[in-house]
Structures are given as structure tokens and as C-alpha cells.
MDAnalysis code that builds the backbone (N, CA, C; Angstrom):
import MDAnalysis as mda
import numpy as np

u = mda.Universe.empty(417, n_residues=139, atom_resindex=np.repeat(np.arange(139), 3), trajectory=True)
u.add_TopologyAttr("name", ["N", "CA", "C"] * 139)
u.add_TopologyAttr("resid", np.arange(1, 140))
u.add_TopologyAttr("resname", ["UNK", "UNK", "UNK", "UNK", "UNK", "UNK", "UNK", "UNK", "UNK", "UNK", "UNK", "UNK", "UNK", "UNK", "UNK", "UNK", "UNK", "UNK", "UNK", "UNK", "UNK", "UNK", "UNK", "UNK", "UNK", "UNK", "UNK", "UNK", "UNK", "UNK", "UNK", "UNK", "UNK", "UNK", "UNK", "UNK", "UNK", "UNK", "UNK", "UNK", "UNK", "UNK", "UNK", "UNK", "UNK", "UNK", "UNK", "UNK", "UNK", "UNK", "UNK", "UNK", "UNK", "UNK", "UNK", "UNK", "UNK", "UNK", "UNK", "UNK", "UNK", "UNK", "UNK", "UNK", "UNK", "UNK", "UNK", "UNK", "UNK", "UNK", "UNK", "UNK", "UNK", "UNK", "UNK", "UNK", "UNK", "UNK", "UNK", "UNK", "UNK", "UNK", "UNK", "UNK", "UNK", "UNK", "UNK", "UNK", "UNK", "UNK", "UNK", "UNK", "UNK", "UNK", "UNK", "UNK", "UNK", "UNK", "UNK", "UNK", "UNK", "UNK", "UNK", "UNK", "UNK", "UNK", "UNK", "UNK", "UNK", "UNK", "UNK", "UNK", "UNK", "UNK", "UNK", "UNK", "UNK", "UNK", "UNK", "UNK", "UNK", "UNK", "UNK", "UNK", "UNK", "UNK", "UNK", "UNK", "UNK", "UNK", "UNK", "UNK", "UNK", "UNK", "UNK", "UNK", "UNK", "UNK", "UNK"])
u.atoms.positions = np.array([
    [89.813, -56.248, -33.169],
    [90.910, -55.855, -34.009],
    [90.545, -56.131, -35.459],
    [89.914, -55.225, -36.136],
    [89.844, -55.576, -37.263],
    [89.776, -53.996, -37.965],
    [89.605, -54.180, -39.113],
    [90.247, -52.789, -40.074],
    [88.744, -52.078, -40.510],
    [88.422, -50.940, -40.309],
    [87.130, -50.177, -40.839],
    [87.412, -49.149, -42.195],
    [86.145, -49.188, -42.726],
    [86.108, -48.011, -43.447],
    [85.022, -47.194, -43.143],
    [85.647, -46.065, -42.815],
    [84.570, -44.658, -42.885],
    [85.047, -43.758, -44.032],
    [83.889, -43.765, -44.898],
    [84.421, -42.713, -45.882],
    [85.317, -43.100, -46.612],
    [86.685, -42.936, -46.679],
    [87.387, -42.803, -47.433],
    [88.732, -43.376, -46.500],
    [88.887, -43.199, -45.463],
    [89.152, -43.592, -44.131],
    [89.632, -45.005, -43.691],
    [90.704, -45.342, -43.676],
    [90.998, -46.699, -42.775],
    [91.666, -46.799, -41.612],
    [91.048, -47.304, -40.812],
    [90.634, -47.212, -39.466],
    [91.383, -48.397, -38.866],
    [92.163, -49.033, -37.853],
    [92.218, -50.084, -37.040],
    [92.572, -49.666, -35.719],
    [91.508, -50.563, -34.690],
    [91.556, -50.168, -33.520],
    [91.767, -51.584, -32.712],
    [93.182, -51.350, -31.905],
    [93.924, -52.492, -30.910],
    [94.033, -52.048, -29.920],
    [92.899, -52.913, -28.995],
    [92.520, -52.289, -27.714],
    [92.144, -50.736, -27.417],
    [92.871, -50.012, -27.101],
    [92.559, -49.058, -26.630],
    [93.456, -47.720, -27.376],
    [94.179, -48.652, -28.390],
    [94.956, -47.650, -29.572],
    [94.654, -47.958, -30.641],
    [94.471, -46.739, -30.955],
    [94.115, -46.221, -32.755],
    [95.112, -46.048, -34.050],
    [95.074, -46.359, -34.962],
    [95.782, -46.293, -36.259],
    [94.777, -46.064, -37.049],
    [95.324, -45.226, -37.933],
    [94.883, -44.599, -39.599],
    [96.351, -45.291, -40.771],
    [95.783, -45.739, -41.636],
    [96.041, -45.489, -43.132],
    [96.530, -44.873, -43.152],
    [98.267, -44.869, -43.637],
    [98.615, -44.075, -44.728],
    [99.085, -44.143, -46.272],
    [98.499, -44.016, -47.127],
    [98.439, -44.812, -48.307],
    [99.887, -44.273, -48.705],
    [99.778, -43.117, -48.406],
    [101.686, -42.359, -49.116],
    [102.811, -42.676, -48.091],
    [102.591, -43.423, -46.946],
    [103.579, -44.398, -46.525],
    [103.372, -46.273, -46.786],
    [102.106, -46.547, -47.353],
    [101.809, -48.019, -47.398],
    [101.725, -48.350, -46.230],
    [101.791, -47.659, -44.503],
    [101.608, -48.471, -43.619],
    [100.470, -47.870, -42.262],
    [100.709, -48.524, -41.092],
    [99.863, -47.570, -40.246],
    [100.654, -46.440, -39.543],
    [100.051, -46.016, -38.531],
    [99.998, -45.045, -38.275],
    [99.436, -44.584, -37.486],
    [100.158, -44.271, -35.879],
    [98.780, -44.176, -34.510],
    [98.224, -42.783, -34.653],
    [97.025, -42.690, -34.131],
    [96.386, -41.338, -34.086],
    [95.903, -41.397, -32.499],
    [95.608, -39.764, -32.115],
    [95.360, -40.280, -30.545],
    [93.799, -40.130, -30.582],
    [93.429, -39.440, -31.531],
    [91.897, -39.647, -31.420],
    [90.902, -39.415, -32.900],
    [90.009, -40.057, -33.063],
    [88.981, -40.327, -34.640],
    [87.924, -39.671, -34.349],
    [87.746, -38.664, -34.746],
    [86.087, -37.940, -33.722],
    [85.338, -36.728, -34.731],
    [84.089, -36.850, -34.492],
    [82.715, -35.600, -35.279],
    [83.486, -34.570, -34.968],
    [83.626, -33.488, -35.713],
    [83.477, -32.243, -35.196],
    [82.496, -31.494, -35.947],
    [81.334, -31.566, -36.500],
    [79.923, -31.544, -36.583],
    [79.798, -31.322, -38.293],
    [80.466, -31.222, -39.201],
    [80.458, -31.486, -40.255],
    [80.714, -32.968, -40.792],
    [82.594, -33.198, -40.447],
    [83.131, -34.702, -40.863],
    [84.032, -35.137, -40.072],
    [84.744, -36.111, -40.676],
    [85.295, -37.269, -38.947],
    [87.083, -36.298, -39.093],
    [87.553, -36.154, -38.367],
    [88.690, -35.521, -38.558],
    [89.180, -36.841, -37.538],
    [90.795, -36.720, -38.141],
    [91.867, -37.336, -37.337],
    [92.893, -36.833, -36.075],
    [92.862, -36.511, -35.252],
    [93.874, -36.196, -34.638],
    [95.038, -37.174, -34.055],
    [95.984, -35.819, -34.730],
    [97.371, -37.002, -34.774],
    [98.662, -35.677, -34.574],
    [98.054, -35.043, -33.044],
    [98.978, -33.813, -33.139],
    [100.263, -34.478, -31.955],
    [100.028, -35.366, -31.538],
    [100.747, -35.941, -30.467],
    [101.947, -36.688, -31.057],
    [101.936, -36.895, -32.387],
    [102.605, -37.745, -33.258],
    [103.739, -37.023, -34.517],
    [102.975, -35.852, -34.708],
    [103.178, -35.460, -35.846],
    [103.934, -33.708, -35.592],
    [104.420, -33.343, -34.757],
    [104.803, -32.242, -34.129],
    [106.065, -31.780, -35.006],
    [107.300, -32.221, -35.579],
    [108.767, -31.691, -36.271],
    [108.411, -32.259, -37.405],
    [107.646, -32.051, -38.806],
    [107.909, -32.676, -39.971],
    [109.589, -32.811, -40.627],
    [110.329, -32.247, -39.695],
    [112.141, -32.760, -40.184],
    [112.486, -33.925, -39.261],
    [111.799, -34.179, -38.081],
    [111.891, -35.864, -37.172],
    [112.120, -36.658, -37.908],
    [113.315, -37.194, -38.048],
    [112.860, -39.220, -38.456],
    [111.822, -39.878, -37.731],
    [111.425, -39.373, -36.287],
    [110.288, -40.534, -36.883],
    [109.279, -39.775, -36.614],
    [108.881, -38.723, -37.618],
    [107.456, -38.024, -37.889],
    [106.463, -39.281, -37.753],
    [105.271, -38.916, -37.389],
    [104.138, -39.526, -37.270],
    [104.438, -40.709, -36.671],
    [105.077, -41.106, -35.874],
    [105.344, -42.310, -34.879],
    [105.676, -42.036, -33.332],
    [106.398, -40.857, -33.068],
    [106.531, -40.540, -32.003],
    [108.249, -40.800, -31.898],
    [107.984, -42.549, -31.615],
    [108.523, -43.084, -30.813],
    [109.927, -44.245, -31.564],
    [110.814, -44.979, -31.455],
    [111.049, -46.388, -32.394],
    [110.240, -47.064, -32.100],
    [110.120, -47.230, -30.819],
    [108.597, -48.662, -30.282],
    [107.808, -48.816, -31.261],
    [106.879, -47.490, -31.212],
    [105.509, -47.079, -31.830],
    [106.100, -47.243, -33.314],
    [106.956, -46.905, -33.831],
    [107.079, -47.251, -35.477],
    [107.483, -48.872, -35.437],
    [108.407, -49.777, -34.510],
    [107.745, -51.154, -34.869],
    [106.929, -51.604, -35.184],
    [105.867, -51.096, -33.865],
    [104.651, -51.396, -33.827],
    [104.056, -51.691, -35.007],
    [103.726, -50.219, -35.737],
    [103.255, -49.979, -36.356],
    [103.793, -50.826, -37.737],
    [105.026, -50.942, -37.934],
    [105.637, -52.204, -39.187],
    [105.006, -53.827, -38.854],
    [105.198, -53.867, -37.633],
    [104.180, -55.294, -37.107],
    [102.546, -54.914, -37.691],
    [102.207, -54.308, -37.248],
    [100.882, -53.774, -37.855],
    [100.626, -54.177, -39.177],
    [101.619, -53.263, -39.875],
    [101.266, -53.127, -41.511],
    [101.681, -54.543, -42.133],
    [102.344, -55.596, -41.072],
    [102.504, -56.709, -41.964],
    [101.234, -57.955, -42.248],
    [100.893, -57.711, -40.232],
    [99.329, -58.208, -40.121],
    [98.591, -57.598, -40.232],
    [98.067, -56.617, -40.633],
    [96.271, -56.492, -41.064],
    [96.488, -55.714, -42.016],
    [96.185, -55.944, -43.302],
    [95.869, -55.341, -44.659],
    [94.970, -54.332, -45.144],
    [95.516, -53.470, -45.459],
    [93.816, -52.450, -45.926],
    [92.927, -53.233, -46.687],
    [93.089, -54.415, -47.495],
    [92.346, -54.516, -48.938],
    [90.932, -55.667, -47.587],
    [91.249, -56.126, -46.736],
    [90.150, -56.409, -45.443],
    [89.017, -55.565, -44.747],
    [89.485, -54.322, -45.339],
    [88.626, -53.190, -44.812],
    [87.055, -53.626, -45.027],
    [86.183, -53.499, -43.960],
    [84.775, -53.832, -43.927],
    [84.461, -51.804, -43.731],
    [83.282, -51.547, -44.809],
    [82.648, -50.176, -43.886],
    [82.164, -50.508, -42.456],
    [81.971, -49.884, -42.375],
    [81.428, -49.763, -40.641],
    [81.221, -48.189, -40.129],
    [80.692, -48.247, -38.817],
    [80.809, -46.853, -38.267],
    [82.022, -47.242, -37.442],
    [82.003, -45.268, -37.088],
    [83.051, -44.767, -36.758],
    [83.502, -44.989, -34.981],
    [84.690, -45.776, -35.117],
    [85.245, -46.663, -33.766],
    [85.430, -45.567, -33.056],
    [85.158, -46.515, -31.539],
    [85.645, -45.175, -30.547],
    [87.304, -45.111, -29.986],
    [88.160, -44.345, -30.838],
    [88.785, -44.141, -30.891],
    [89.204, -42.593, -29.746],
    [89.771, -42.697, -29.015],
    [89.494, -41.362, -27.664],
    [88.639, -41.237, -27.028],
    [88.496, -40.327, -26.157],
    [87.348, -39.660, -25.309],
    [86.322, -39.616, -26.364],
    [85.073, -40.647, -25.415],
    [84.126, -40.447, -26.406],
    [83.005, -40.123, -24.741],
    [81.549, -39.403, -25.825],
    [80.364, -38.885, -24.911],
    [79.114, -39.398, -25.105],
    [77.916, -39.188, -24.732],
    [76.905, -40.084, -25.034],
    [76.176, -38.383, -25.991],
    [76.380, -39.140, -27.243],
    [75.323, -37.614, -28.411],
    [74.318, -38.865, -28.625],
    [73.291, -38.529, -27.770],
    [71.619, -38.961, -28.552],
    [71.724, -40.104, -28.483],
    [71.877, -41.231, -29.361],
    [71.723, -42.361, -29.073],
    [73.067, -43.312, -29.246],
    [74.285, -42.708, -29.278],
    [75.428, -43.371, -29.171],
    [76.422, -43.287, -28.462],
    [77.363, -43.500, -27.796],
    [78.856, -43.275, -27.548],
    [79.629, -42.884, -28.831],
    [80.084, -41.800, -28.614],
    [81.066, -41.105, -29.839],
    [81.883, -40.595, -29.322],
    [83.149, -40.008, -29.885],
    [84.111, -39.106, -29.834],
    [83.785, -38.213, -30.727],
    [84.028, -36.479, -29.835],
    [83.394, -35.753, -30.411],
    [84.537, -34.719, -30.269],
    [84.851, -33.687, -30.985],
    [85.976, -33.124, -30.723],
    [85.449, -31.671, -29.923],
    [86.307, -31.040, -29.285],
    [85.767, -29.993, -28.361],
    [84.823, -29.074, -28.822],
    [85.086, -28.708, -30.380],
    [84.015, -27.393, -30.967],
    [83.076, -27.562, -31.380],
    [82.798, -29.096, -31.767],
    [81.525, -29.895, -32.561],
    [80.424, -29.779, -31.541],
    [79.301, -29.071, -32.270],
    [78.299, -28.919, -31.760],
    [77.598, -29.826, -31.224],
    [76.560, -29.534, -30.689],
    [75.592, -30.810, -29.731],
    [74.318, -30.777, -30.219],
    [74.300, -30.220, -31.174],
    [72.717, -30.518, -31.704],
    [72.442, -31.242, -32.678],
    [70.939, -31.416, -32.741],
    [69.772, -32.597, -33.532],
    [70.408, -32.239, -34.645],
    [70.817, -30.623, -35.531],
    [70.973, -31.054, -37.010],
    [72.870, -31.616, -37.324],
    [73.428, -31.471, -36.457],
    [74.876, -32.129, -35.873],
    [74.573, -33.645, -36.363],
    [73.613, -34.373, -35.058],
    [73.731, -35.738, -35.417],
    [72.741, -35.996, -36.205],
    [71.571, -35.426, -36.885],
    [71.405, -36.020, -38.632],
    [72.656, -36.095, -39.386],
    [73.087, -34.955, -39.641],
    [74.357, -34.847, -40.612],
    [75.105, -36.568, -40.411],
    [75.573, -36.509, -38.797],
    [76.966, -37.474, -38.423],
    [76.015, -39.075, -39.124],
    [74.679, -39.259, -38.739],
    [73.697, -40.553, -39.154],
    [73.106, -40.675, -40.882],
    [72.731, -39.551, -41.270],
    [72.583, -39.428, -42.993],
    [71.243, -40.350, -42.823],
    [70.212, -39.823, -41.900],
    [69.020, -40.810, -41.981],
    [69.307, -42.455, -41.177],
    [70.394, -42.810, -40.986],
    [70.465, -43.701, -40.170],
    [70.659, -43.979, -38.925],
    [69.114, -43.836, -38.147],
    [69.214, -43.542, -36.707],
    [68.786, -45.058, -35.822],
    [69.354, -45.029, -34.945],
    [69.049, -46.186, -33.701],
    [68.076, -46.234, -32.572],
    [67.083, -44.735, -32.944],
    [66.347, -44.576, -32.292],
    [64.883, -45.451, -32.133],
    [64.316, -46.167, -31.447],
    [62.967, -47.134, -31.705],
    [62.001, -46.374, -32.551],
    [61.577, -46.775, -33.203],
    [60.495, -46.920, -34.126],
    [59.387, -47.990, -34.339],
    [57.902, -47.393, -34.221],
    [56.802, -48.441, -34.359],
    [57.128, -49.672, -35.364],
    [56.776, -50.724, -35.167],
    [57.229, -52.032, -35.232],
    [56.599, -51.631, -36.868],
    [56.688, -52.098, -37.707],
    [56.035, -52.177, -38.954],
    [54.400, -53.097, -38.721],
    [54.008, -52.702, -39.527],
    [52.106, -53.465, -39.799],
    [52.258, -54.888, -40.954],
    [51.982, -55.732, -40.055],
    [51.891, -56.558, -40.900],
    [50.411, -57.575, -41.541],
    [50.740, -57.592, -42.702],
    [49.244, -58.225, -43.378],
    [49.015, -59.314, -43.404],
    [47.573, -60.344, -42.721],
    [47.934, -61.659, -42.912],
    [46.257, -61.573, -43.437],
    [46.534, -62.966, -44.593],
    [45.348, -63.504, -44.779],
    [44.739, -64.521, -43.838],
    [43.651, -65.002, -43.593],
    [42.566, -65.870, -43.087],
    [43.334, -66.998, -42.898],
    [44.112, -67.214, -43.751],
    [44.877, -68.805, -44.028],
    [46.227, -68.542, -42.395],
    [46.446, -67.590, -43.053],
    [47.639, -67.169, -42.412],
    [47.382, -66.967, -40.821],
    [46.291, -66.405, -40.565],
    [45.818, -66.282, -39.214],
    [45.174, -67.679, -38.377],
    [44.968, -68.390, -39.234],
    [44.636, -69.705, -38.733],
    [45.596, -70.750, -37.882],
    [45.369, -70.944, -36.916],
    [46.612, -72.049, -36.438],
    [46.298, -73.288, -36.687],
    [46.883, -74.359, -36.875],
    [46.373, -75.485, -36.837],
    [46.468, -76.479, -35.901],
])
């Protein structure tokens, strides 16, 4: 349970439910799923957000908007650590991770460069290292 940043993005994930940031409400906010769709991370929050004339748009529920006021009293955005992107929903195995990926997001190599930006988890030869005479000596 702690608060992420992706991007621009604040993220908290409790147990097995998701919340987003909303800076133009000051509080959270459940989403049902955080996922690639092969450009950038989109939110889905169609389960929540269905009558924009609802009182309780983007909550669903009263529960879920407690919740969510309990939420916004304990964990603070200004705690936000970057990080990668939590698995928030149905997630799949792309290449070398567990992700949530949304249905149209492609499955290919230039997909997950884009989603990594050069930062891959894949093994790589150990680096070469240089020792002098001294250094190779045991005593």
C-alpha cells in the first residue's frame, strides 16, 4: 500500500483495488483497471464513471466514496515515489513482465521498447572487469 508515480499519474494500490488521483477533486478515486495500450498507460474507470449527473459519479457506490474519503485522509499524494506501473487488473506475461494490457494494445517488440524507454529486465553479459597484479593477488 503505498502511492506511485507513473508519468504524471498517481497511483495507489490496496490489495487487489486500484485508485487514481484526482487533483480537481483533491481525493482518490477507484479505477477498475491501469494498463499499456501500446502507446501510454490509460485508466479505466468506465465501471465508475457511467451518469456524469450521479451524485456519486466516479465512486459507484456510498461505501466506495467512504472509502475513498478514508483513503484521501491516509495516504497523501505529496509521498508519491516513481515507480513502474502496478498491476492494477487483468494482467499477462509481455516479454519479461506481468502487465495489464488493454485488449487493442499490441504484442510486439516495438510495443514493449516504447512501454521500457531502454529499460529492460532482460539478462545481459555481466560487465568486464579490470584488475591490477596487486588486485589479483590474495594474501
Amino acid at each position: 500500500m503505498s502511492v506511485t508515480r507513473v508519468g504524471d499519474t498517481l497511483l495507489l494500490q490496496v490489495k487487489s483495488a486500484g485508485f487514481v488521483w484526482e487533483p480537481a477533486w483533491d481525493a482518490w478515486r477507484p479505477v477498475t483497471a491501469v494498463a499499456w495500450d501500446g502507446d501510454r498507460v490509460v485508466v479505466d474507470d468506465r465501471a465508475y464513471c457511467s451518469d456524469p449527473m450521479d451524485p456519486l459519479y466516479g465512486y459507484g457506490s456510498t461505501q466506495m466514496r467512504e472509502a475513498c474519503a478514508v483513503l484521501t485522509k491516509t495516504y497523501s499524494p505529496a509521498s508519491a515515489k516513481p515507480g513502474s506501473l502496478p498491476a492494477i487488473g487483468p494482467s499477462e506475461w509481455f516479454y519479461d513482465r506481468f502487465l495489464s494490457l488493454t485488449p487493442c494494445a499490441p504484442r510486439d517488440k516495438a510495443s514493449w521498447k516504447r512501454f521500457h524507454k531502454g529499460h529492460y529486465r532482460t539478462p545481459r553479459k555481466a560487465p568486464k572487469t579490470r584488475l591490477t597484479r596487486r588486485q589479483r593477488r590474495t594474501p
